[in-house]
Wavefront OBJ file of the C-alpha trace (Angstrom):
o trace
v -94.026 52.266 -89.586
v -91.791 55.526 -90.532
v -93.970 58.402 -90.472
v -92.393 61.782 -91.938
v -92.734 64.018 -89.078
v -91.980 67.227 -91.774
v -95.179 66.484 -93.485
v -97.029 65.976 -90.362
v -96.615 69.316 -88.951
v -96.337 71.106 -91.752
v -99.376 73.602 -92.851
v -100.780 74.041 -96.471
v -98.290 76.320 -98.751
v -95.398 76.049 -95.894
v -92.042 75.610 -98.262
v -90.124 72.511 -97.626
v -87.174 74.272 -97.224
v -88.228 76.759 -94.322
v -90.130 73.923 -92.887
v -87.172 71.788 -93.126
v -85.209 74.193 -91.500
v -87.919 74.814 -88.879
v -87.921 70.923 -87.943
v -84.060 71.428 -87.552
v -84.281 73.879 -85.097
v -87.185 72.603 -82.453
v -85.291 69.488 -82.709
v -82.309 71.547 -81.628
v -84.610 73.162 -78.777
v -85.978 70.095 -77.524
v -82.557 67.906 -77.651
v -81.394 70.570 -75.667
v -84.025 70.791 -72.880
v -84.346 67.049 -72.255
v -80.381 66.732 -72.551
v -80.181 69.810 -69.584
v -82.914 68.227 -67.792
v -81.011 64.441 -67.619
v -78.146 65.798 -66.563
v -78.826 67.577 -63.886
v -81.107 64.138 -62.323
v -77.749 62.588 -62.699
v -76.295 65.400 -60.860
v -78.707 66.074 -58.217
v -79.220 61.519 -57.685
v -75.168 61.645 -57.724
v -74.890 64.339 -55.206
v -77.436 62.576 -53.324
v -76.127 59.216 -53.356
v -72.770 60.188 -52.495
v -73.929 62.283 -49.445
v -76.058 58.637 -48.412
v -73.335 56.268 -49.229
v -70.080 58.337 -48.304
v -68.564 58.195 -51.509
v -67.653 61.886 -51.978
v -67.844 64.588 -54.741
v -65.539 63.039 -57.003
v -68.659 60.162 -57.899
v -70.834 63.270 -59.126
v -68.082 64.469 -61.154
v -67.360 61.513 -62.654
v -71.001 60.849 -63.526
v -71.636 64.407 -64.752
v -68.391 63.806 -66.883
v -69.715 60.502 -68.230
v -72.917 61.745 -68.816
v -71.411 64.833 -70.837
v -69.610 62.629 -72.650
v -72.576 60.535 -74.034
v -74.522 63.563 -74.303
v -72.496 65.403 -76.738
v -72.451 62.604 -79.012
v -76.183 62.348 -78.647
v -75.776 66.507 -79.598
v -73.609 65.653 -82.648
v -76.025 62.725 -83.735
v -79.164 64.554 -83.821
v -78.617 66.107 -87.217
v -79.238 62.399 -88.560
v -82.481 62.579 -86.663
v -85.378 62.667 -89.159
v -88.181 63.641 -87.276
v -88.627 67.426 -85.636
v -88.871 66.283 -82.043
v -86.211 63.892 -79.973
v -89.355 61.517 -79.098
v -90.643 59.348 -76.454
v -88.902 56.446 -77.142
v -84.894 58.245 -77.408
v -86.348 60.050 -74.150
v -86.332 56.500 -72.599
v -82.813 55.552 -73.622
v -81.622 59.421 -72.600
v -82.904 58.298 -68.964
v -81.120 54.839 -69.260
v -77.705 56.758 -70.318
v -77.815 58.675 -67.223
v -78.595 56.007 -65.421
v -75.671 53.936 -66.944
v -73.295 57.593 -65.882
v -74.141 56.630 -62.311
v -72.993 53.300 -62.387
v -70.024 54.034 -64.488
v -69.082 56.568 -61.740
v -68.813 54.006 -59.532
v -66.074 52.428 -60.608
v -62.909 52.947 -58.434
v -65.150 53.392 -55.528
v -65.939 51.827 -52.758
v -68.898 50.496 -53.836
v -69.658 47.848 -54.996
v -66.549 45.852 -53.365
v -65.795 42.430 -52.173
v -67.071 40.459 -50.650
v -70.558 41.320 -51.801
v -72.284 40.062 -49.002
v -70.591 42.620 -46.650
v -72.772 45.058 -47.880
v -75.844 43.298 -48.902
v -78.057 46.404 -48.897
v -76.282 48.093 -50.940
v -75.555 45.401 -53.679
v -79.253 44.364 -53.793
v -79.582 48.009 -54.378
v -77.309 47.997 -57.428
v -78.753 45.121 -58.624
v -82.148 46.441 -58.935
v -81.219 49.904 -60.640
v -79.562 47.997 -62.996
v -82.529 46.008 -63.509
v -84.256 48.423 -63.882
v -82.224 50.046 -66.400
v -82.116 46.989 -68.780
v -86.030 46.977 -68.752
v -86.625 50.384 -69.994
v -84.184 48.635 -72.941
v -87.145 46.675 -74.065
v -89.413 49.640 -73.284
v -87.789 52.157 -75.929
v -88.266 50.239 -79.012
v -91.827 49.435 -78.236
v -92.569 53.569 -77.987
v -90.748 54.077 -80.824
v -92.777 51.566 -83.173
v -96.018 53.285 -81.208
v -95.441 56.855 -81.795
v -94.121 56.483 -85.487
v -90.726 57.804 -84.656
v -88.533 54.807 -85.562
v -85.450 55.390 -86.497
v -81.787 54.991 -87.454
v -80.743 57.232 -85.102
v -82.594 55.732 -81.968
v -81.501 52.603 -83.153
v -77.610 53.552 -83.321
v -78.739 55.779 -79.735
v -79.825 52.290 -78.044
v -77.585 50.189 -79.156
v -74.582 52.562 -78.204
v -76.160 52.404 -74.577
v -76.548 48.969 -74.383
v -72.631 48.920 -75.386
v -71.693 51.161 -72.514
v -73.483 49.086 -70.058
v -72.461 46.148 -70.516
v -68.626 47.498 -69.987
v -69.572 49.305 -67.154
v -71.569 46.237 -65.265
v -68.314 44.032 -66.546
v -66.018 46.758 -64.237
v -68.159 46.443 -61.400
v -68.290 42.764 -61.831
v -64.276 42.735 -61.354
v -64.424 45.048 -58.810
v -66.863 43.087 -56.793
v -64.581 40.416 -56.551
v -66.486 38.238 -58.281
v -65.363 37.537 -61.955
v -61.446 38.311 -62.539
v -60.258 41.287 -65.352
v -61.003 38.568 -68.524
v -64.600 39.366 -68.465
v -63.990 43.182 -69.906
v -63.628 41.045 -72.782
v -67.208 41.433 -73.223
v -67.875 45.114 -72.877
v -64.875 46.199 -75.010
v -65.968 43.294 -77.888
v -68.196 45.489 -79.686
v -65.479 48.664 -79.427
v -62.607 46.223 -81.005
v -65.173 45.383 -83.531
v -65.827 48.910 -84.510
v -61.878 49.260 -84.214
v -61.384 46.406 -86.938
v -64.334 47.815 -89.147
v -61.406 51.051 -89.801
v -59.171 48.788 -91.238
v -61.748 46.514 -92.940
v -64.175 48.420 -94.247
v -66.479 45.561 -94.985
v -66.862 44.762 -91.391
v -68.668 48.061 -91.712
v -71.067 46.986 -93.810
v -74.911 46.498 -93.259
v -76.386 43.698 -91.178
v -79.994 42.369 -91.682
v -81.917 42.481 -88.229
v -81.046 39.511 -85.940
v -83.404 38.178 -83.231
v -80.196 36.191 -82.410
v -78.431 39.599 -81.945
v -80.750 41.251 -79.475
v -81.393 37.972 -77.480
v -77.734 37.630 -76.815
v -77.258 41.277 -75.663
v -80.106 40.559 -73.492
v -78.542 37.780 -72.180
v -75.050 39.553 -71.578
v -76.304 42.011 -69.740
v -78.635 40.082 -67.971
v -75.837 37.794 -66.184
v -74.007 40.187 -65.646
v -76.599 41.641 -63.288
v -77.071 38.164 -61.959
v -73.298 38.482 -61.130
v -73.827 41.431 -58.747
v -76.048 39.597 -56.343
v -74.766 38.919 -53.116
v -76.133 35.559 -53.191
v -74.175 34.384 -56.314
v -70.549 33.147 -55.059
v -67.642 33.948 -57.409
v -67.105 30.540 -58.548
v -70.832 30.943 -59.770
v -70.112 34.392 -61.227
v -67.111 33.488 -63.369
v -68.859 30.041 -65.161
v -71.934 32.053 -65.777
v -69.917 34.718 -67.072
v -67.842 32.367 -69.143
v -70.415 30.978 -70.628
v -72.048 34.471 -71.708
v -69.009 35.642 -72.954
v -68.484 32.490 -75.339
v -72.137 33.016 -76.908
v -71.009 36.953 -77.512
v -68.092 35.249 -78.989
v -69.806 33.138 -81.518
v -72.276 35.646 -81.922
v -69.868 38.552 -83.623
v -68.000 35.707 -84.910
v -71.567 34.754 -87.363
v -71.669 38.442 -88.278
v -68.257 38.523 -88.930
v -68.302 35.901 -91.405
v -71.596 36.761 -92.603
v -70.023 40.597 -93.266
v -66.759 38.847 -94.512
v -68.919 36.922 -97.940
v -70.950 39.683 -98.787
v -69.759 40.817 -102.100
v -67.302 44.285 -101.612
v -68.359 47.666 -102.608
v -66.491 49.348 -105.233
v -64.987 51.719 -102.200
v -62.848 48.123 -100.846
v -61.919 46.781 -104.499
l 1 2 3 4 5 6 7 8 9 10 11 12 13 14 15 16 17 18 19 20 21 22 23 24 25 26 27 28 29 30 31 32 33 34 35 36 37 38 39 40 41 42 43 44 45 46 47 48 49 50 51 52 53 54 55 56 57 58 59 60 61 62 63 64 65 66 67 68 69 70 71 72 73 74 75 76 77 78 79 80 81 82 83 84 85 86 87 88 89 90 91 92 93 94 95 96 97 98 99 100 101 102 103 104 105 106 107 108 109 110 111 112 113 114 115 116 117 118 119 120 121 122 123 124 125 126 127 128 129 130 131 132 133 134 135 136 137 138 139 140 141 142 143 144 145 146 147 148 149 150 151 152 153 154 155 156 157 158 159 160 161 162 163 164 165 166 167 168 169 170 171 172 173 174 175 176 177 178 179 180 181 182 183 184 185 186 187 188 189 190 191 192 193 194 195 196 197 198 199 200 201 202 203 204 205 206 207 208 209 210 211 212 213 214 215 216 217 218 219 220 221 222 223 224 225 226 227 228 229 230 231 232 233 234 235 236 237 238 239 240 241 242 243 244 245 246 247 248 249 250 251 252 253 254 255 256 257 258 259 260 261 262 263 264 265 266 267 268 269
């Protein structure tokens, strides 16, 4: 399913070298353009929303400053990107980071806030961009496979996104009102795993691909959405969320034991 985009583009006698660098630096180019051209949607749909909901210019700062923040490590990763274009399917997770800046900016506002169905309107409203958001999840892999431009990267690039989101719909959950501060537990799971992988190395080993893996992230994030509807009472909110955060539990618990009996490298002996 890998395609080699070097030898795709490249004509008859090109040297692999100049080509090579060539691919480097449209890559460059067009990382650049669609990076500018995300964040200024977030800017101009910040700017916008804050102007509609009364939330101020310090929500488009703090989304432009989120969104910086994942786009400069999207900058730094791209020289791990193997093909000479960012492609459709990283395109689609670029629009889902921005998307994730806005709601991250929320946080400390006054939106969301509880009791949630004080301000049904703009809940629902939440609810549905975040929706939204977690569909184009299942929409980026698909291109990816399609165009021929899977790849480490975008995989790292998704799954990165799909880490800040779930922290950022756990804050909004506990500032709704309707789950208390325990459920952070869930966005900042994978970051404390990455933590421990420092001082164990073989937590940083490979992991086959797990259909277990991706239906529990689905999952996560998924109730956690359902815990931003108006209609869902706290007491709702907090066993649903319970439960989801005990199958994320067990879940890096399996790949931490399954990481823990593989056999060490000579780098941990």
């Amino acid at each position: 399913m890998l395609q080699d985009m070097k030898t795709a583009v490249s004509p008859p006698g090109t040297p692999p070298l100049r080509q090579d660098i060539a691919d480097r630096r449209g890559l460059a180019r067009d990382a650049a353009r669609d990076l500018a051209a995300v964040g200024s949607l977030v800017l101009l749909v910040a700017l916008g929303l804050g102007a509609a909901a009364g939330l101020g210019l310090d929500h488009a700062l703090k989304a432009l400053l989120v969104y910086s923040a994942g786009a400069w490590l999207v900058w730094r990763g791209r020289l791990d990107h193997p093909h000479a274009r960012l492609g459709p399917a990283n395109r689609v997770t670029l629009a889902r980071l921005g998307s994730v800046a806005l709601m991250a900016a929320l946080v400390g506002e006054s939106l969301p806030r509880a009791p949630l169905d004080s301000m049904p309107a703009a809940a629902w409203c939440l609810v549905i961009v975040a929706s939204l958001t977690a569909l184009l999840d299942a929409a980026d892999g698909a291109l990816a496979r399609r165009s021929g431009m899977a790849s480490a990267f975008g995989a790292r690039f998704d799954m990165e996104t799909d880490a800040a989101f779930t922290l950022v719909l756990c804050a909004l959950v506990v500032q709704a009102g309707q789950v208390g501060p325990w459920i952070l537990a869930s966005g900042l799971m994978r970051y404390a795993f990455m933590a421990a992988a420092l001082a164990w190395r073989r937590l940083g080993g490979p992991l086959p691909p797990s259909k277990r893996r991706q239906t529990v992230c689905v999952v996560q994030i998924a109730t956690l959405i359902v815990c931003l509807a108006p209609i869902v009472p706290p007491w709702l909110a907090g066993g649903l969320a319970a439960i989801s955060l005990a199958v994320l539990t067990l879940s890096f618990a399996i790949d931490v034991r399954t990481l823990a009996r593989q056999r060490p490298t000579p780098s941990e002996t």
